[in-house]
C-alpha positions as CSV (number, residue, x, y, z in Angstrom):
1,X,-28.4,38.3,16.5
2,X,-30.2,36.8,13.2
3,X,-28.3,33.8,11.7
4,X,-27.2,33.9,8.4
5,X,-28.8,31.8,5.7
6,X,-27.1,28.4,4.3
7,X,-26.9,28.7,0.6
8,X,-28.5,25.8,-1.4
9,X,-27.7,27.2,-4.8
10,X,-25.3,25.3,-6.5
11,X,-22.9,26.1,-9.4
12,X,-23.6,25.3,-13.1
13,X,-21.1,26.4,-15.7
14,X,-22.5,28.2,-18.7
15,X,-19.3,26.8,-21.0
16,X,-19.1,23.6,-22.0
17,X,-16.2,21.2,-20.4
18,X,-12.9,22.9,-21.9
19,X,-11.9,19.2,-22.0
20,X,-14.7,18.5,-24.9
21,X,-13.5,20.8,-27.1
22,X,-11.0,20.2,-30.0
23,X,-7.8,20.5,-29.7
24,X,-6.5,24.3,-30.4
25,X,-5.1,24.9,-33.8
26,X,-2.1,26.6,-32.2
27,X,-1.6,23.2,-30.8
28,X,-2.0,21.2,-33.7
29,X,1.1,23.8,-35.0
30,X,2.9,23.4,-32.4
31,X,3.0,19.3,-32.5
32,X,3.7,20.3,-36.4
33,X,6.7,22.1,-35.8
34,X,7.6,19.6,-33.5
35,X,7.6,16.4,-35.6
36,X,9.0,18.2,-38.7
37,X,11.9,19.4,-36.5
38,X,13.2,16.1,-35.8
39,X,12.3,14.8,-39.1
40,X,14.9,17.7,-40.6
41,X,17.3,16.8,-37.7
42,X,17.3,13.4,-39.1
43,X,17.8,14.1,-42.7
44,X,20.7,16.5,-41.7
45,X,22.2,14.5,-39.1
46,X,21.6,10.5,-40.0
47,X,19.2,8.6,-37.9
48,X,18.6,9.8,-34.2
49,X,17.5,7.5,-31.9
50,X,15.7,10.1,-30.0
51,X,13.8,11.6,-32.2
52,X,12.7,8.5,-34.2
53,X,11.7,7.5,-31.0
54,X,9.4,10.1,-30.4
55,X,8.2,10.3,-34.2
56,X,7.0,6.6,-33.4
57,X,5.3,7.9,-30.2
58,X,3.4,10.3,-31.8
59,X,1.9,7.4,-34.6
60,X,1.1,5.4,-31.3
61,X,-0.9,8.4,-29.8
62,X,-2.6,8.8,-33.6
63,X,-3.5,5.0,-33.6
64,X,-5.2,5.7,-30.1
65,X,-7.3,8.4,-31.2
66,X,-8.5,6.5,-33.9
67,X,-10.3,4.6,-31.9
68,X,-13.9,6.7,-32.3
69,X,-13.4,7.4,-35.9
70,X,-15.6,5.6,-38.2
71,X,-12.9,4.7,-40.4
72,X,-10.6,3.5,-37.4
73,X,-9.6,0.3,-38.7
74,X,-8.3,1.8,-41.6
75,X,-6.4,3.9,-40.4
76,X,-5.1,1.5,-37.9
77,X,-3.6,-0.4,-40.4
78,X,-2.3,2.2,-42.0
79,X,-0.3,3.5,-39.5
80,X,0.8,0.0,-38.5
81,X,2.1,-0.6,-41.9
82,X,4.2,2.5,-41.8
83,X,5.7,1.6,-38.5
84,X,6.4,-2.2,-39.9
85,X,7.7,-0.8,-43.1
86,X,10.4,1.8,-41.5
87,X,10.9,-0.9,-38.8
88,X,12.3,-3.1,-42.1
89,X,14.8,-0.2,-43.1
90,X,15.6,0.3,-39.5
91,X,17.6,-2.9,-39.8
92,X,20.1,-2.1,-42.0
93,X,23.6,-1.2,-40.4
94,X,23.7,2.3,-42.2
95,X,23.1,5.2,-40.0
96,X,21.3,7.0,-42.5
97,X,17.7,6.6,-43.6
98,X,16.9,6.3,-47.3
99,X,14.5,8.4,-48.9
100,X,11.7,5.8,-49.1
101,X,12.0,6.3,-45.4
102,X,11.8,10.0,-44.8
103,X,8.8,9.7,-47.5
104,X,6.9,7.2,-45.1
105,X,7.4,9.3,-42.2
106,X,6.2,12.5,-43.7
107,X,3.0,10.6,-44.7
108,X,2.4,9.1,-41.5
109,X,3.3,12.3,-39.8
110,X,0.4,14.0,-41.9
111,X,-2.0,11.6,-41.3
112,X,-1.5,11.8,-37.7
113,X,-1.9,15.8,-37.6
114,X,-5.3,14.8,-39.8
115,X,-6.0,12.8,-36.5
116,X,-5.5,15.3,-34.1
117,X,-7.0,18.0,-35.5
118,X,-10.5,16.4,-35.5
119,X,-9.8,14.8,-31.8
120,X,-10.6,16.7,-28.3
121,X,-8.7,17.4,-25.7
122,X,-10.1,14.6,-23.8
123,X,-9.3,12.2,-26.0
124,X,-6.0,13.5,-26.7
125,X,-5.1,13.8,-22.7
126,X,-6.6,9.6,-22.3
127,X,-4.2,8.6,-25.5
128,X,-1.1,10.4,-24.1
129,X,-1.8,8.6,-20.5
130,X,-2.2,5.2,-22.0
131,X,1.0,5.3,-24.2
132,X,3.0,5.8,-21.3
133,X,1.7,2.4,-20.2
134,X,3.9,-0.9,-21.3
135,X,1.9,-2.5,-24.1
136,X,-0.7,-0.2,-24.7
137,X,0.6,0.0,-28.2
138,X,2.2,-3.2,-29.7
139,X,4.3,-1.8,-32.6
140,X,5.2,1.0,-30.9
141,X,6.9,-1.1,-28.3
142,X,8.0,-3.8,-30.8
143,X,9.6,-0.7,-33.0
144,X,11.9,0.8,-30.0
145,X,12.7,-3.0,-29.0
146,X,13.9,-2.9,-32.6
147,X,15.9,0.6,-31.8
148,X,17.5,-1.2,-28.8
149,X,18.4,-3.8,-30.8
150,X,20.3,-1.8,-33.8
151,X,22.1,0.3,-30.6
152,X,20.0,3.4,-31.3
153,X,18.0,4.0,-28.2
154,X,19.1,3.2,-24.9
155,X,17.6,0.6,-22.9
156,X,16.8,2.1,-18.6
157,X,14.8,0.2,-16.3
């Protein structure tokens, strides 16, 4: 009986990496619809911990994928600036944000859809990975220290 060949060919994709390519408008939307929902939740329902929380997230995530832009340390500061400045009217004892507030986090919630619409996949998968990691993002971590502090977010070990 003859033997059958080995095969030497080996496979070569004719697409691109998926992970190269920029992030899907339908995603962008999605992460839209997501950050405005718990900016209306706030307005209608006084500060939530929760969602402020994972507002801030998403300006750490932005300040991340800044990091290959040309104008990155710009923008850096820029969304530093917002965190620092909502931080400041975190501290009050109301539970209710003023409108200065709910202006800042609009703006910083457009800039960062700006920055994920012209980001990859890639990039967008390493930034989400790193945030989870304890000071990968100074004011993101200084800010829900701040929410712990003012009894808004729960601290678990």
């Amino acid at each position: 009986m003859p033997r059958t060949k080995k095969r030497t060919k080996t496979h070569t994709p004719r697409t691109p990496s998926f992970q190269n390519q920029p992030i899907p408008a339908v995603m962008v939307k999605h992460l839209r619809k997501d950050l405005d929902n718990s900016l209306i939740r706030m307005r209608l329902a006084g500060i939530n911990g929760k969602d402020l929380g994972v507002l801030v997230a998403c300006f750490g995530q932005a300040w991340l994928l800044t990091e290959h832009m040309s104008n990155a340390e710009e923008l850096k500061k820029q969304i530093e600036q917002g965190v620092a400045d909502l931080s400041k009217l975190l501290t009050a004892e109301e539970r209710s944000l003023p409108q200065e507030a709910f202006d800042l986090l609009y703006g910083l919630i457009e800039l960062t859809i700006r920055i994920v619409e012209v980001s990859t996949k890639n990039e967008y998968a390493i930034a989400s990975k790193k945030l989870e990691s304890i000071g990968a993002v100074e004011f993101v971590d200084n800010f829900l220290l701040e929410m712990a502090k003012a009894k808004l977010l729960e601290v678990v070990d």
